[in-house]
N, CA, C and O atoms as a CHARMM CRD file, in Angstrom:
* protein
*
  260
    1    1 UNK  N    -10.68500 -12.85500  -0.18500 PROA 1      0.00000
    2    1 UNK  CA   -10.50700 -13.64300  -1.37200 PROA 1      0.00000
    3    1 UNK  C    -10.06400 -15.04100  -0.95800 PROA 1      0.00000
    4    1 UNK  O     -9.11600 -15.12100  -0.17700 PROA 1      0.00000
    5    2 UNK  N    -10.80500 -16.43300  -1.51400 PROA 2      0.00000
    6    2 UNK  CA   -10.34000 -16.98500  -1.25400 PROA 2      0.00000
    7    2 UNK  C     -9.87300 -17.92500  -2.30100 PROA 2      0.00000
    8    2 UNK  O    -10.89400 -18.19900  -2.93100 PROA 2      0.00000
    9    3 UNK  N     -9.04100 -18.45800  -2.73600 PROA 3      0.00000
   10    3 UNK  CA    -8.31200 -19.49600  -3.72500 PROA 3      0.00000
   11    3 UNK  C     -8.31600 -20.93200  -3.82200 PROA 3      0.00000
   12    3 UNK  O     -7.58200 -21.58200  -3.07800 PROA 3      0.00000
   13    4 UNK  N     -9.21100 -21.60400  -4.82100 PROA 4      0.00000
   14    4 UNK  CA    -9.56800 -23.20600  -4.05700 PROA 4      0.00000
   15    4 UNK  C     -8.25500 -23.88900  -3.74600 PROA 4      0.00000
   16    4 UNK  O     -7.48400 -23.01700  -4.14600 PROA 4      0.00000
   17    5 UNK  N     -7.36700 -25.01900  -3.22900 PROA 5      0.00000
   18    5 UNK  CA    -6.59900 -25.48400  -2.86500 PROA 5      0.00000
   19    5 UNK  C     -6.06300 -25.95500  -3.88000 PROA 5      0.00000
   20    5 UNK  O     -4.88400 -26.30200  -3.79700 PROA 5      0.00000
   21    6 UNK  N     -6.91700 -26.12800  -5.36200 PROA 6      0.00000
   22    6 UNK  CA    -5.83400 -26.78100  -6.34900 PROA 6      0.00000
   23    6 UNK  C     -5.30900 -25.45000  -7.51000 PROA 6      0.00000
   24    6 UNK  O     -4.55800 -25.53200  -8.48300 PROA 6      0.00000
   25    7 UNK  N     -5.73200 -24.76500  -7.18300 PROA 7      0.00000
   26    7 UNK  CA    -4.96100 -23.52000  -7.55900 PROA 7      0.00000
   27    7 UNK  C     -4.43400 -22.50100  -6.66000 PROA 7      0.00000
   28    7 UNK  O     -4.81000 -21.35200  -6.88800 PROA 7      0.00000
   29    8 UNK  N     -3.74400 -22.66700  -5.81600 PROA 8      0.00000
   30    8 UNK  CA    -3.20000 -21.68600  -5.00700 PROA 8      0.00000
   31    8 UNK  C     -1.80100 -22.32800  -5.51900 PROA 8      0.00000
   32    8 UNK  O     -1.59000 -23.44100  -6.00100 PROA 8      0.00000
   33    9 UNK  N     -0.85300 -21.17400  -5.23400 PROA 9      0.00000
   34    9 UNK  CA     0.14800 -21.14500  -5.38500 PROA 9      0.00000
   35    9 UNK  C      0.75800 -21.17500  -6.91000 PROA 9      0.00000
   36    9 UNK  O      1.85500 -21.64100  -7.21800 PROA 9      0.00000
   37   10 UNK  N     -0.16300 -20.59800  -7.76400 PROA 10     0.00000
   38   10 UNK  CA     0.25100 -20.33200  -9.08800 PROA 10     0.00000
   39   10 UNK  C     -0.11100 -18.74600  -9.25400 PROA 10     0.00000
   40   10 UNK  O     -0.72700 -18.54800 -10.30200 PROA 10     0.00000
   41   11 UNK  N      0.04000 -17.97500  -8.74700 PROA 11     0.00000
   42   11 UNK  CA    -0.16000 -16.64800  -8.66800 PROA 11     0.00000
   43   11 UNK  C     -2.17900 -15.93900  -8.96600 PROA 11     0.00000
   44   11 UNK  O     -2.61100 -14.98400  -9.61100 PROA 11     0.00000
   45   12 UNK  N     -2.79900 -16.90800  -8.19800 PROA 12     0.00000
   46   12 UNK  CA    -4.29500 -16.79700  -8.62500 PROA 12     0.00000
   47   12 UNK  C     -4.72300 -15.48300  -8.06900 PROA 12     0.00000
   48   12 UNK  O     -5.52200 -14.66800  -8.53100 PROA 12     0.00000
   49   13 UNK  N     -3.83100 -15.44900  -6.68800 PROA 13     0.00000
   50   13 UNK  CA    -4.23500 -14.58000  -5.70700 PROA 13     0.00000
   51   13 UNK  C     -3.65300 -13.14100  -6.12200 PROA 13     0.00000
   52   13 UNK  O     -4.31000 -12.11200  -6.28400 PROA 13     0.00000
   53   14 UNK  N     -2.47800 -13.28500  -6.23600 PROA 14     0.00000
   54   14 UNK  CA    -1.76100 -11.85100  -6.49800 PROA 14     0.00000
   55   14 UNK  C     -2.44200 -11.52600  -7.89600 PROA 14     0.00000
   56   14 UNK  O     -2.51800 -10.29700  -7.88200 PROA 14     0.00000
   57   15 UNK  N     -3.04500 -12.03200  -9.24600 PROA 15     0.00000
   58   15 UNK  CA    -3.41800 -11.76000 -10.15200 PROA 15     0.00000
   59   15 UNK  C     -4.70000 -11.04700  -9.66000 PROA 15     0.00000
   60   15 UNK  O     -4.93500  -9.85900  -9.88400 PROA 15     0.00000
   61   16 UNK  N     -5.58200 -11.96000  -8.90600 PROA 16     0.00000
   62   16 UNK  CA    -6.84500 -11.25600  -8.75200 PROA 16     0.00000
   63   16 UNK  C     -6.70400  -9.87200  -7.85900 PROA 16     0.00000
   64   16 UNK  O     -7.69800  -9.16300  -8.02000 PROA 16     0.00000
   65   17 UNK  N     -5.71800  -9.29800  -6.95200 PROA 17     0.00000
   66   17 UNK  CA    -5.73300  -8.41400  -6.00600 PROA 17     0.00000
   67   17 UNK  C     -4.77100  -7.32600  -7.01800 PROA 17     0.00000
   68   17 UNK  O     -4.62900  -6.11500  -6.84700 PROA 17     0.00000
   69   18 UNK  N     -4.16700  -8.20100  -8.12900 PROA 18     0.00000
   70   18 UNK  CA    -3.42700  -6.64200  -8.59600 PROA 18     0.00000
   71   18 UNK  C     -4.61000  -6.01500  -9.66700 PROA 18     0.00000
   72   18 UNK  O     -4.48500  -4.83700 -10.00200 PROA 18     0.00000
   73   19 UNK  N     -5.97500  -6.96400 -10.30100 PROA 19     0.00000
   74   19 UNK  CA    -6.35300  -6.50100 -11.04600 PROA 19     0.00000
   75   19 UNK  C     -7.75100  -5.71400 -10.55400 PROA 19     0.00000
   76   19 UNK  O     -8.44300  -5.02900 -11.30700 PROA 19     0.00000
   77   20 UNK  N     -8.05000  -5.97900  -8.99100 PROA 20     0.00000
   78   20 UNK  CA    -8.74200  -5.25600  -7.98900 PROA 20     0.00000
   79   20 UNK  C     -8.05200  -4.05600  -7.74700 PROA 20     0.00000
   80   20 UNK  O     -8.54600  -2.99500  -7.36500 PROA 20     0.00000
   81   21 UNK  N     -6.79400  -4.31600  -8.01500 PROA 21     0.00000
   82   21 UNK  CA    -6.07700  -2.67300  -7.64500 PROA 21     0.00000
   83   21 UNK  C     -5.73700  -2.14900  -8.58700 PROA 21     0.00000
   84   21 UNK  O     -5.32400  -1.01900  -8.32700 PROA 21     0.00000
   85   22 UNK  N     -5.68300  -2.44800  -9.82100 PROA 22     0.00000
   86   22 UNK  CA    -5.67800  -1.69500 -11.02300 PROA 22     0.00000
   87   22 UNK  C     -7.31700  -1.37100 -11.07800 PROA 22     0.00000
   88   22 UNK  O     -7.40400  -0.15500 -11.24800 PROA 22     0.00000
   89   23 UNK  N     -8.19600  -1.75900 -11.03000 PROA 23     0.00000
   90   23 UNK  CA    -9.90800  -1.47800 -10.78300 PROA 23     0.00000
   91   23 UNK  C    -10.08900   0.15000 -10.71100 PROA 23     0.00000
   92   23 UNK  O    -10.37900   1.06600 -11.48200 PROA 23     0.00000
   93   24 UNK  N     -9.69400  -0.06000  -9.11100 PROA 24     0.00000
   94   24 UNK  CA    -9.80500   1.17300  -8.04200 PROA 24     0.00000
   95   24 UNK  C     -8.85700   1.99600  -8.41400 PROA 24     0.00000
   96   24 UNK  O     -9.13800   3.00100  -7.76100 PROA 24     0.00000
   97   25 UNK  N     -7.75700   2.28600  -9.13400 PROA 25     0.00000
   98   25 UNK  CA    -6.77500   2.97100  -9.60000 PROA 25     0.00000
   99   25 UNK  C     -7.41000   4.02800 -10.48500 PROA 25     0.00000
  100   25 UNK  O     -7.58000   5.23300 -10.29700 PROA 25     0.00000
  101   26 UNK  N     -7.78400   3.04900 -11.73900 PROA 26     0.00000
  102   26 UNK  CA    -8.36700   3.69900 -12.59200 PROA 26     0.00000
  103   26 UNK  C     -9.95700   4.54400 -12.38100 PROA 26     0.00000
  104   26 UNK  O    -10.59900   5.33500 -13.07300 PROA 26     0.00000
  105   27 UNK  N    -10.10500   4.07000 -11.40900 PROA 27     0.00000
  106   27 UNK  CA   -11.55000   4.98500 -11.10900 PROA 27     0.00000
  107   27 UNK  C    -11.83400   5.84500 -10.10400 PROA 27     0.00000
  108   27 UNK  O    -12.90100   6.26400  -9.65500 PROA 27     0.00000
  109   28 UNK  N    -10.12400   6.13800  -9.68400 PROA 28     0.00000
  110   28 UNK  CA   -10.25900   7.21300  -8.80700 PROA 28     0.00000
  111   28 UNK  C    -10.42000   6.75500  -7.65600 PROA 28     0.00000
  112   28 UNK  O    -10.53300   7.67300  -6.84300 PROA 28     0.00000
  113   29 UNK  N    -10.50900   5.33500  -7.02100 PROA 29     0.00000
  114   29 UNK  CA   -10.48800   5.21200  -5.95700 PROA 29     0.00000
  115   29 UNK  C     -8.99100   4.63000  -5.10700 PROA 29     0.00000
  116   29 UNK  O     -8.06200   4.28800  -5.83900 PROA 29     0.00000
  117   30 UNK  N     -8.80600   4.53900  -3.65300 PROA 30     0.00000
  118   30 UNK  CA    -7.82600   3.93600  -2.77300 PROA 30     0.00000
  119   30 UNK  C     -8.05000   2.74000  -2.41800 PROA 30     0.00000
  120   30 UNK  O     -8.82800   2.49000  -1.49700 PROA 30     0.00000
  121   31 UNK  N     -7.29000   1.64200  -3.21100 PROA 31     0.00000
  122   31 UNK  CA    -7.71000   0.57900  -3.09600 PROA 31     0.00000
  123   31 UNK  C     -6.72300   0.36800  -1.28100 PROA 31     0.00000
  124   31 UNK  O     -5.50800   0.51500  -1.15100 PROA 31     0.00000
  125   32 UNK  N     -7.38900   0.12600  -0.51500 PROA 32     0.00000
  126   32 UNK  CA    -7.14400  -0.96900   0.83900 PROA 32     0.00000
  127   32 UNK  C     -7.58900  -2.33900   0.95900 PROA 32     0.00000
  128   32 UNK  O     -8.68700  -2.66300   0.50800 PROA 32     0.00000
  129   33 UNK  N     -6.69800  -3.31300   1.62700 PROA 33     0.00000
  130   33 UNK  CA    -6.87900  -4.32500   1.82900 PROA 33     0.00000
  131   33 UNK  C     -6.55200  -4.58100   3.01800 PROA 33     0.00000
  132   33 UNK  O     -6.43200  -3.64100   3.80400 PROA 33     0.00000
  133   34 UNK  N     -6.27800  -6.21700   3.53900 PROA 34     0.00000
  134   34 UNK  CA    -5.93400  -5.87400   4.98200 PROA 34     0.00000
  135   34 UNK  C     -5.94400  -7.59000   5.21600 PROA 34     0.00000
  136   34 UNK  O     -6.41400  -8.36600   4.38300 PROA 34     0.00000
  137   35 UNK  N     -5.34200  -8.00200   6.48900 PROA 35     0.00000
  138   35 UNK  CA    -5.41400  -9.69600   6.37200 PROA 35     0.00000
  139   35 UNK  C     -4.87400  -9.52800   7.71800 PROA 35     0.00000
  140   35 UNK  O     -4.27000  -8.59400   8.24400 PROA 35     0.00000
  141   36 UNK  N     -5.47100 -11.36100   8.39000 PROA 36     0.00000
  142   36 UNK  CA    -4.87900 -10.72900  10.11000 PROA 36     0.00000
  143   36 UNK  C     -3.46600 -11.14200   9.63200 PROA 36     0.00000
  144   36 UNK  O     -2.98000 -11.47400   8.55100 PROA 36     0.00000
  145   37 UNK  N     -2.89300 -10.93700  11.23500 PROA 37     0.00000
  146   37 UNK  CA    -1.82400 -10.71000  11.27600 PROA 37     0.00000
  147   37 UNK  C     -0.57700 -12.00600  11.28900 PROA 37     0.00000
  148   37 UNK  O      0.63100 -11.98300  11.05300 PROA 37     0.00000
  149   38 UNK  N     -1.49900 -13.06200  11.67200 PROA 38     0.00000
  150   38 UNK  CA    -1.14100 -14.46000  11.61700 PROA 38     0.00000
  151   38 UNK  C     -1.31800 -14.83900  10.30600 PROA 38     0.00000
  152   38 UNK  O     -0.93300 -16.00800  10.28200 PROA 38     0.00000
  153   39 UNK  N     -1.69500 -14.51300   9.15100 PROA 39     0.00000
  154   39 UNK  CA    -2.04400 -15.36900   8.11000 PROA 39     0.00000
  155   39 UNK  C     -0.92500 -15.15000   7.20600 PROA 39     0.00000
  156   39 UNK  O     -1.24100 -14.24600   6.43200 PROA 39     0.00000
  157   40 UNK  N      0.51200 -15.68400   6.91600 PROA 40     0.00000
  158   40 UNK  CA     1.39300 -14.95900   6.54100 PROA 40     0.00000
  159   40 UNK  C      1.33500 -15.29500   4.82500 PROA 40     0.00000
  160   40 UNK  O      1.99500 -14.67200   3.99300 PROA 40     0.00000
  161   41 UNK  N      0.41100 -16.39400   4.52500 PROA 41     0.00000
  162   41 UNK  CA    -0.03100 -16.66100   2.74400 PROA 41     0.00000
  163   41 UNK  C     -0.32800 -15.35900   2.05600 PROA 41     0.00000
  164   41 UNK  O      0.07600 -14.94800   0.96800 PROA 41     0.00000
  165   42 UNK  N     -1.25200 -14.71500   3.07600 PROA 42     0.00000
  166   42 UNK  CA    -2.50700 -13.85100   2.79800 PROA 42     0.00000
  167   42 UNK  C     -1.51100 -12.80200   2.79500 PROA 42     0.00000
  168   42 UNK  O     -1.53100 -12.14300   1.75600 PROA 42     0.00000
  169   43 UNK  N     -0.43300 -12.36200   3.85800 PROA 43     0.00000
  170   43 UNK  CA     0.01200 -10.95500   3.35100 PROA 43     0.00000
  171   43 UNK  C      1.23300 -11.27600   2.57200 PROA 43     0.00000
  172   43 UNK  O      1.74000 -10.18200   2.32300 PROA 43     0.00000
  173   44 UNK  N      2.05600 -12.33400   1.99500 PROA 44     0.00000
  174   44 UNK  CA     2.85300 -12.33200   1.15400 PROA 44     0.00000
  175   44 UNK  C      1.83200 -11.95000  -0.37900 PROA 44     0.00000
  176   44 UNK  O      2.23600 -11.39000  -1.39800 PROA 44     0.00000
  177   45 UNK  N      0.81600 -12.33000  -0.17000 PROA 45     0.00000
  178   45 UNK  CA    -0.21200 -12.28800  -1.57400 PROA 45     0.00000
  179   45 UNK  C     -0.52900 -10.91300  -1.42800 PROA 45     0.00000
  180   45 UNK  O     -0.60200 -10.41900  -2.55300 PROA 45     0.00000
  181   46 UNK  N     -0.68500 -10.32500  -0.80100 PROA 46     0.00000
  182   46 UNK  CA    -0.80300  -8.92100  -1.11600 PROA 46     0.00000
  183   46 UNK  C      0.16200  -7.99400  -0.94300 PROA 46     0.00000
  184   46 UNK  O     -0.18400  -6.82200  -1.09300 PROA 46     0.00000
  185   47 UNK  N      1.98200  -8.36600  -0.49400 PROA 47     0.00000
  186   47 UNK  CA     2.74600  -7.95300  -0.90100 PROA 47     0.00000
  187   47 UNK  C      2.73200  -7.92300  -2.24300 PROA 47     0.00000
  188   47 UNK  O      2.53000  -6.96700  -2.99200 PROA 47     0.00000
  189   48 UNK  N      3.03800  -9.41500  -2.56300 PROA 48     0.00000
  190   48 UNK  CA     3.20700  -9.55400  -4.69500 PROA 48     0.00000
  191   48 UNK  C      2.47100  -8.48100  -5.42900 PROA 48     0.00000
  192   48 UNK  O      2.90600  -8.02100  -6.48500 PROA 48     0.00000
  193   49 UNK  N      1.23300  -8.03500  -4.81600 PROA 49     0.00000
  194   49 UNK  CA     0.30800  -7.03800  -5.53500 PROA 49     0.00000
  195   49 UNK  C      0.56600  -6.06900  -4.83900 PROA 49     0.00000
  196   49 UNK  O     -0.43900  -5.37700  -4.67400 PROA 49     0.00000
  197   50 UNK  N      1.85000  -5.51200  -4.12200 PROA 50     0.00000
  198   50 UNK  CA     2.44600  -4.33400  -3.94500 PROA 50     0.00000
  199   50 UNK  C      2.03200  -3.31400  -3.07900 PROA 50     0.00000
  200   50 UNK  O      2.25700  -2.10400  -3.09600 PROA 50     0.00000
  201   51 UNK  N      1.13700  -4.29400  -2.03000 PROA 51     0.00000
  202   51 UNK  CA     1.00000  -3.35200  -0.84500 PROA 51     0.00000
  203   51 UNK  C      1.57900  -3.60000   0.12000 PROA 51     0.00000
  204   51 UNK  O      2.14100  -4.64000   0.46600 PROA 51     0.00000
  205   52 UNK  N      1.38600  -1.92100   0.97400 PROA 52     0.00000
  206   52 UNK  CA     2.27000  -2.34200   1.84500 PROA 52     0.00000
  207   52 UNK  C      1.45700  -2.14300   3.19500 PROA 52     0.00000
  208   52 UNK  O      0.28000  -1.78500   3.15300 PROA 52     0.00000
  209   53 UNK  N      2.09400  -2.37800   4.35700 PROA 53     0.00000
  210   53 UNK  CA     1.49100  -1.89600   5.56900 PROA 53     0.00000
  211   53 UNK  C      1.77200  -0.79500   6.30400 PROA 53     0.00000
  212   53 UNK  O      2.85700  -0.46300   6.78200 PROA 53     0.00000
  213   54 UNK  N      0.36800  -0.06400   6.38400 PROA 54     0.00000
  214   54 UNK  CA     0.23600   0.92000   7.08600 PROA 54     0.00000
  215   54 UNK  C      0.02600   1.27500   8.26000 PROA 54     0.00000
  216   54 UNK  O      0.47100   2.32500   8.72300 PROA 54     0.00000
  217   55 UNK  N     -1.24900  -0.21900   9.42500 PROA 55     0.00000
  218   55 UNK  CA    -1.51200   0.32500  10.25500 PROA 55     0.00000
  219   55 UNK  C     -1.18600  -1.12500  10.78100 PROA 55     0.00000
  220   55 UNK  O     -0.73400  -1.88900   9.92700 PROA 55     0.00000
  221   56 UNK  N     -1.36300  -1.67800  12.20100 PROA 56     0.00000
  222   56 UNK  CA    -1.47400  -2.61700  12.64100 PROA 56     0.00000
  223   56 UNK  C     -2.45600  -2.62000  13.81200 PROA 56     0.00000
  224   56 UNK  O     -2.43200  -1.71300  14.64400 PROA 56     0.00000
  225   57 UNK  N     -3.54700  -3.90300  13.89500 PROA 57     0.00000
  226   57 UNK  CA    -4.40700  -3.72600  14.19700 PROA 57     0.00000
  227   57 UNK  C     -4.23500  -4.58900  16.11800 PROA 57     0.00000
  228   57 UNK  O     -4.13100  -5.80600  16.27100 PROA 57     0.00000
  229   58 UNK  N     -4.24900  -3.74800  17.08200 PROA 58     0.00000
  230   58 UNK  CA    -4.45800  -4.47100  17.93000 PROA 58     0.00000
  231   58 UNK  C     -5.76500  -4.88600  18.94800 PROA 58     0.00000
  232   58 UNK  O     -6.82200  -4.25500  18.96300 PROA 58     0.00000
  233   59 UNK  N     -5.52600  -5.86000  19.63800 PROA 59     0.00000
  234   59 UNK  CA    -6.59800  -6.39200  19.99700 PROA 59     0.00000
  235   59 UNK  C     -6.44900  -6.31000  21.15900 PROA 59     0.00000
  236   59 UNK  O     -5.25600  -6.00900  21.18100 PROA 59     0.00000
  237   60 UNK  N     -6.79700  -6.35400  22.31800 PROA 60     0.00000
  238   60 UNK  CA    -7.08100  -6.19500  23.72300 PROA 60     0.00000
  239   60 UNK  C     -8.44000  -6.85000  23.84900 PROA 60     0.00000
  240   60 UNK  O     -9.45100  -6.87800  23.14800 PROA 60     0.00000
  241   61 UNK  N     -8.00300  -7.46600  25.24000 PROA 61     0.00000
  242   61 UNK  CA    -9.63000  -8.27000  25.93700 PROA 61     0.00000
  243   61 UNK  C     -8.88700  -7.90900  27.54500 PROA 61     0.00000
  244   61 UNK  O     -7.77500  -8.16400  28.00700 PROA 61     0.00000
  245   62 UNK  N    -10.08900  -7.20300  28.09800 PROA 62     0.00000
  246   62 UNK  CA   -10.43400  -7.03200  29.76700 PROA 62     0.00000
  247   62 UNK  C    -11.17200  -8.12000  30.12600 PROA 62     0.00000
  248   62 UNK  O    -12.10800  -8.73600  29.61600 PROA 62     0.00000
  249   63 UNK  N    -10.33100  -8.23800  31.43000 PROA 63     0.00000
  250   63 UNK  CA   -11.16400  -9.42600  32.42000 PROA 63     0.00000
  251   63 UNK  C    -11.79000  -8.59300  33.31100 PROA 63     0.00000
  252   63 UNK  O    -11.18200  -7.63800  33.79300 PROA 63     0.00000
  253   64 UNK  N    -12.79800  -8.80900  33.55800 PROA 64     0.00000
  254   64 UNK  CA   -13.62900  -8.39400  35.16000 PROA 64     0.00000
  255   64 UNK  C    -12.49000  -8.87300  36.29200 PROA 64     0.00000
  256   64 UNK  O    -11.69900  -9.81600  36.27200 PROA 64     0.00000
  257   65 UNK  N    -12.72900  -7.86900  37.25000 PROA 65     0.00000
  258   65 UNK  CA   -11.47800  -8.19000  38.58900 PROA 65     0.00000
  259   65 UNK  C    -12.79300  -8.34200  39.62000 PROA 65     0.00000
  260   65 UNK  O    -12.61700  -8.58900  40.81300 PROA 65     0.00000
């Protein structure tokens, strides 16, 4: 999701992700979401819409020796 710059920070984001998760609620589904781990806008906005974290995703890169 992304929020143009002159409306962010008036709750555009948490409105649209709680009413994506009221969506999937009502129809029987598990709503998941997910944001990296650096983006800390992105997971305060999907705190407000009351998720939480479950997994954390790591990354690894091999060098040739």
């Amino acid at each position: 999701m992304v929020v143009s710059k002159e409306h962010r920070n008036k709750g555009v984001g948490t409105y649209i992700i709680s009413k994506l998760k009221e969506h999937c609620v009502s129809n029987d589904l598990v709503p998941v979401c997910g944001c990296c781990y650096y983006n800390y806008t992105s997971k305060k906005t999907l705190e407000k819409a009351e998720f939480i974290t479950n997994h954390r995703i790591v990354r690894f890169e091999f060098q040739d020796l």
